[in-house]
C-alpha positions as CSV (number, residue, x, y, z in Angstrom):
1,X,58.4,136.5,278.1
2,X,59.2,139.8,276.6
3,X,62.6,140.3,274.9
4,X,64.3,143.2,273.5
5,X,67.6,144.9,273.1
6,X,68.4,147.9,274.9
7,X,71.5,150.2,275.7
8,X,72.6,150.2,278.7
9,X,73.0,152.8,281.4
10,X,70.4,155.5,281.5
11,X,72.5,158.8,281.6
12,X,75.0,157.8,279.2
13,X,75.8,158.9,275.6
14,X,73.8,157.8,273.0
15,X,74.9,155.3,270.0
16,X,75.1,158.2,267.6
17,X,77.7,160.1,270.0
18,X,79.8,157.3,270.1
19,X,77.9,155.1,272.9
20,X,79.8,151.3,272.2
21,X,78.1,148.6,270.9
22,X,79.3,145.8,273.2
23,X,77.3,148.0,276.2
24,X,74.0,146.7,274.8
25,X,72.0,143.9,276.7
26,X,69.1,141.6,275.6
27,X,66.0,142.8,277.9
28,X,64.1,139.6,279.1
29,X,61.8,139.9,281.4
30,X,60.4,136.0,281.7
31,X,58.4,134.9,285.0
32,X,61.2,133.6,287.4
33,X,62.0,137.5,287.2
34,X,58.8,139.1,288.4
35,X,58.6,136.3,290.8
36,X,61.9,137.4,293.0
37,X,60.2,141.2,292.1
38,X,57.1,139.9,293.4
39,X,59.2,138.0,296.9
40,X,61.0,141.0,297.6
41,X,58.6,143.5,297.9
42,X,56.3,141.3,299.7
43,X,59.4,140.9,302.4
44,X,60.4,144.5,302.6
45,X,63.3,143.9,301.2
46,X,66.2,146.2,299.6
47,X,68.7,145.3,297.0
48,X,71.7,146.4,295.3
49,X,69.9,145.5,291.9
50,X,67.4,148.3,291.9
51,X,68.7,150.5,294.3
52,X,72.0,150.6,292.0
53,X,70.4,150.4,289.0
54,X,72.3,147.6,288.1
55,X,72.5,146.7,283.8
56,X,72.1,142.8,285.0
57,X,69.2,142.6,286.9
58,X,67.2,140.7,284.2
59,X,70.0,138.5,283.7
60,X,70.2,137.5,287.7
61,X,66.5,137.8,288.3
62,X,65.4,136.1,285.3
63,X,67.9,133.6,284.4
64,X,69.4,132.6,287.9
65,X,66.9,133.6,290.5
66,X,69.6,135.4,292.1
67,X,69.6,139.3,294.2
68,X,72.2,141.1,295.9
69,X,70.2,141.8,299.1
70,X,70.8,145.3,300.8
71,X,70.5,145.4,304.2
72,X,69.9,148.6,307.1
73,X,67.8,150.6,304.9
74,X,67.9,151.8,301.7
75,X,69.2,155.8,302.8
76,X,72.9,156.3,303.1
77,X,74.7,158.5,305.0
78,X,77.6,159.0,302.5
79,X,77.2,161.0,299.4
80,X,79.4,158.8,296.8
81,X,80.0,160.9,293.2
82,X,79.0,157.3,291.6
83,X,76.0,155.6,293.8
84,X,72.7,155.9,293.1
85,X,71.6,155.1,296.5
86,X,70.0,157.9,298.0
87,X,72.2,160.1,300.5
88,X,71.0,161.9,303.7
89,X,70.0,160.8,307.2
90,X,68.9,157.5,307.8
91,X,65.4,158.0,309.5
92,X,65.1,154.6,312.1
93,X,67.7,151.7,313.3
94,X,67.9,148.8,311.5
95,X,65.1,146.3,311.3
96,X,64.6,144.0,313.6
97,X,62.7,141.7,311.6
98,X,65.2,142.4,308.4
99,X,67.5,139.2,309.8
100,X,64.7,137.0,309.5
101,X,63.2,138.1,305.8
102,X,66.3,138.1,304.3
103,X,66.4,134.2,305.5
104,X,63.1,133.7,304.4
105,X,63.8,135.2,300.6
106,X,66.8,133.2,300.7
107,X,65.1,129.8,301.8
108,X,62.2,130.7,298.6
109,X,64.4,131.4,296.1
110,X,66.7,128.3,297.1
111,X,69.8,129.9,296.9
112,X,73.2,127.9,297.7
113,X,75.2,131.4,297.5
114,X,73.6,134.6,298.9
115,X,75.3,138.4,298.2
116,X,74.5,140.8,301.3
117,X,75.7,144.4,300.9
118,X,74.7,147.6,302.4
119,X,74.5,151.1,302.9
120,X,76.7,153.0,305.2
121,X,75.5,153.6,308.4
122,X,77.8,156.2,310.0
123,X,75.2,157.3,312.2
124,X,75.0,153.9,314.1
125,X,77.4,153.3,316.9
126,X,79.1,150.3,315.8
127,X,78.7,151.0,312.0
128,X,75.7,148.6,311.6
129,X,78.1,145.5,312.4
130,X,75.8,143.7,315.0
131,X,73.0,143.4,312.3
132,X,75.4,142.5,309.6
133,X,76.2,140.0,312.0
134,X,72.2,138.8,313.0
135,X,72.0,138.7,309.1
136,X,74.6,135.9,308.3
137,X,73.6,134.3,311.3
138,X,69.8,134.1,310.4
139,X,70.8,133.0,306.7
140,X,73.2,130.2,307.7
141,X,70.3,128.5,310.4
142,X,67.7,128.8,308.3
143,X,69.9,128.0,304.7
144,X,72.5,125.6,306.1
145,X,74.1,124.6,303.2
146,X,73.9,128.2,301.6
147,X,77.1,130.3,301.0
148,X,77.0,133.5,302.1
149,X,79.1,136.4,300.4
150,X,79.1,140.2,302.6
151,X,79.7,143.3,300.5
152,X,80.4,145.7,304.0
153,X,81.4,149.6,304.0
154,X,84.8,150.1,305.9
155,X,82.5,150.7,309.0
156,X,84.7,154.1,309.1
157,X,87.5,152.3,311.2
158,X,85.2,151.4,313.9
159,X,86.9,149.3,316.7
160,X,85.9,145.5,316.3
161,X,83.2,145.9,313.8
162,X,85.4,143.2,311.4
163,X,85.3,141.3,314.7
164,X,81.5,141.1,314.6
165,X,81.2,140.4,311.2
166,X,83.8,138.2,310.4
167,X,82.8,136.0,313.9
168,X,79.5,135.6,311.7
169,X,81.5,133.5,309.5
170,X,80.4,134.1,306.1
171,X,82.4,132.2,303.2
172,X,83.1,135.7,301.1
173,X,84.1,138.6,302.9
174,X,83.9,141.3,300.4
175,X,84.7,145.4,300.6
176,X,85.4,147.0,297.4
177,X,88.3,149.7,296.6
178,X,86.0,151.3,294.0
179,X,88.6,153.4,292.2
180,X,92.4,154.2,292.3
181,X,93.3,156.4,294.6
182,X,93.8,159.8,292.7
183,X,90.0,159.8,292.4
184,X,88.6,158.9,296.1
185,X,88.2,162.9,296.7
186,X,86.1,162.9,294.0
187,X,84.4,159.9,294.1
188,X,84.7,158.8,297.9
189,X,84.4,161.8,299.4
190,X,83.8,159.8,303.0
191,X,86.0,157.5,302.5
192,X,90.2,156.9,302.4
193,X,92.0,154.6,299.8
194,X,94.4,153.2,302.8
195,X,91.6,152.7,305.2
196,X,89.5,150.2,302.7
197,X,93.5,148.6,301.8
198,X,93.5,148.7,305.5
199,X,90.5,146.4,306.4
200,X,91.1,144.1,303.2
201,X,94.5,143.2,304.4
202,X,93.7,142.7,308.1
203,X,90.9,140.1,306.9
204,X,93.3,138.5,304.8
205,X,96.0,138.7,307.8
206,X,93.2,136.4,309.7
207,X,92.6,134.1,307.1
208,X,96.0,133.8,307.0
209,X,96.4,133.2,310.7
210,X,93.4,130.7,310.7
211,X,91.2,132.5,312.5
212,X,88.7,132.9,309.5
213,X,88.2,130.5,307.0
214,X,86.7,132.1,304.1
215,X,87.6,134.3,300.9
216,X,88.4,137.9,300.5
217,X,87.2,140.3,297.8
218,X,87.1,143.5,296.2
219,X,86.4,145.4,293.1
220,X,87.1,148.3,291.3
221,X,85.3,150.6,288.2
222,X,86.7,152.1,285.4
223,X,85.7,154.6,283.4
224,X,86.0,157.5,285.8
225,X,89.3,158.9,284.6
226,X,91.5,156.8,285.9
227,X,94.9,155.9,283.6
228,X,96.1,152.1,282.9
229,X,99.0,152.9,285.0
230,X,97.2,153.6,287.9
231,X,94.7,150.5,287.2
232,X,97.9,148.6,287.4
233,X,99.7,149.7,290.4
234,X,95.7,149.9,292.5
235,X,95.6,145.8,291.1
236,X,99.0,145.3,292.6
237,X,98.1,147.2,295.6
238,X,95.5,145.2,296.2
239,X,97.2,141.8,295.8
240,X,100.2,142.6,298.3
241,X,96.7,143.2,301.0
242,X,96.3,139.5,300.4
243,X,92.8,139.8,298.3
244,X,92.6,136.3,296.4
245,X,89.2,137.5,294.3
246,X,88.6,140.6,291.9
247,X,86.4,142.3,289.9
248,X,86.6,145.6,287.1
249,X,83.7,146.6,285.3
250,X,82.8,149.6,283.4
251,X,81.3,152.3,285.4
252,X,77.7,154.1,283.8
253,X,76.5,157.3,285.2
254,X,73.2,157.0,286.9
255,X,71.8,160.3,287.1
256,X,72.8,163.9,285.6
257,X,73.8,164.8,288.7
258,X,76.3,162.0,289.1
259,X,79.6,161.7,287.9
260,X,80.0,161.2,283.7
261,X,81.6,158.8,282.1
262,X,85.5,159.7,281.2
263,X,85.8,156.9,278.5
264,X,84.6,153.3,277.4
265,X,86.8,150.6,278.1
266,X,87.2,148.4,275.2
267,X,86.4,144.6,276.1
268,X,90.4,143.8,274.8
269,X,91.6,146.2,277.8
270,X,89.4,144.2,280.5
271,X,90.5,141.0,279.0
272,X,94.3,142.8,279.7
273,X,93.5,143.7,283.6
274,X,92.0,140.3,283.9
275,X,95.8,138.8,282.9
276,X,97.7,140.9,285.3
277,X,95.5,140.1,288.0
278,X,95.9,136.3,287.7
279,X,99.9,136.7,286.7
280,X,100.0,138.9,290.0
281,X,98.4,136.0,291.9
282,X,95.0,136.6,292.1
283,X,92.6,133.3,292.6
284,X,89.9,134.5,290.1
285,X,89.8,137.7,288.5
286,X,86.5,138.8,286.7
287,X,86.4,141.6,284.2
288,X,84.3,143.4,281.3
289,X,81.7,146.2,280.6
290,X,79.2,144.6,282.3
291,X,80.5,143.1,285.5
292,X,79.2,144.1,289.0
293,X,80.5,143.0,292.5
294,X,78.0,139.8,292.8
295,X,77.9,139.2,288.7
296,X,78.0,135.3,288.7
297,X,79.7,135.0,292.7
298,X,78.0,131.7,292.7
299,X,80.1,130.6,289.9
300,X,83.7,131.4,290.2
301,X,83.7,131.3,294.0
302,X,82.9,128.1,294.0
303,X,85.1,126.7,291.5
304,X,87.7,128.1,293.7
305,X,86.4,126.0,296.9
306,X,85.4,123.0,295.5
């Protein structure tokens, strides 16, 4: 096993200009990791880890055997100022035999809590909903007693599509805010602060009702410009939708040509947002530099079912 420290983000200032020191991980790179490598691009598969460029893939694929699986493709048909998924025109329909890989990876790896996310698929009818759907479904028969947490886009405010997906019954149902909403021109340029509110609250409205039993989810970044005032009021925001888990990390600029860094949040102001959250209700609220969406799901998602 290799093992070194690193810095964090590939586009973003170095130590000397003033980079932080607590956005430095320990690279390890021991066997378990090149063995999901190894799984997933023998299955086809996509994920969030590397399509994202996330800072804790060697942390989930070498210490916990975990991936956030990405499903319909890896080309997305919004152009987000953030993402480093690649934008344009996705060139097929989803894959048919995507349903069933992502159930076998799942099955290999012996996962009891599997992340699905994805990218957004405006071109599709239904938003890609019916595959989101064959996805959970294929997970749960062939991992019964495996958790499954969905990451979805807003589906653009497609009739039914939280129909489809929520009828799927996975345990987490997860759409994330990304950023207060001063900054969704910028930063969502497809996408409307009250229409991701919008579908958060109605899935909360039918867990409420009983008509789905699982968890609802979202997270934000900071880091983009936002102010602590308007990090406060988004977290209250997204407590009256009923939301019950969230997550803030730090944002890190991909590429050049994606958006830069406004400032580094100091640790001590995550650990802040984190208090507000729970005082405002929240059942679990996980913040700091380094988390992501899926950073450690398995864990405080199921101290909150047990």
């Amino acid at each position: 096993m290799s093992e070194t420290l690193v810095q964090i983000g590939q586009n973003a200032p170095t130590r000397r200009e003033g980079r932080p020191d607590w956005l430095r991980i320990r690279l390890a790179t021991p066997a378990s990791y090149h063995q999901v490598r190894s799984l997933v691009e023998r299955l086809n598969l996509h994920t969030v880890c590397q399509e994202a460029r996330c800072p804790n893939i060697y942390e989930c694929w070498g210490e916990h055997g975990t991936a956030t699986f990405m499903i319909l493709g890896d080309v997305c048909t919004r152009r987000c100022g953030f993402c480093a998924v690649t934008s344009g025109r996705p060139p097929a329909g989803p894959d048919r035999q995507e349903p069933a890989h992502v159930a076998e990876a799942v099955a290999v790896m012996g996962l009891r809590h599997a992340v699905l996310t994805s990218v957004d698929r405006d071109d599709l009818p239904d938003g890609g909903a019916r595959h989101w759907a064959r996805v959970i479904a294929a997970v749960h028969a062939k991992n019964p007693h495996c958790a499954v947490e969905v990451l979805t886009p807003d589906f653009r405010g497609v009739p039914d599509a939280l129909d489809v997906v929520l009828g799927a019954a996975p345990e987490v149902f997860s759409h994330n805010m990304e950023t207060v909403p001063s900054l969704y021109r910028k930063a969502r340029p497809g996408s409307r602060y009250d229409r991701s509110l919008a579908l958060l609250a109605e899935a909360s409205r039918r867990r409420d009702a009983g008509e789905y039993a699982g968890r609802v989810k979202t997270g934000i970044m900071l880091g983009l410009g936002e102010t602590p005032e308007e990090i406060y009021s988004t977290l209250a925001d997204i407590r009256s939708a009923g939301v019950e888990i969230m997550t803030l990390g730090q944002y890190l600029q991909p590429t050049p040509k994606h958006l830069p860094v406004a400032r580094w949040v100091h640790p001590d102001e995550f650990a802040a947002y984190r208090g507000y959250a729970l005082s405002l209700g929240f059942a679990h609220c996980e913040a700091g530099p380094l988390v992501r969406s899926s950073y450690h799901a398995h864990e405080h998602v199921k101290k909150n079912t047990d």
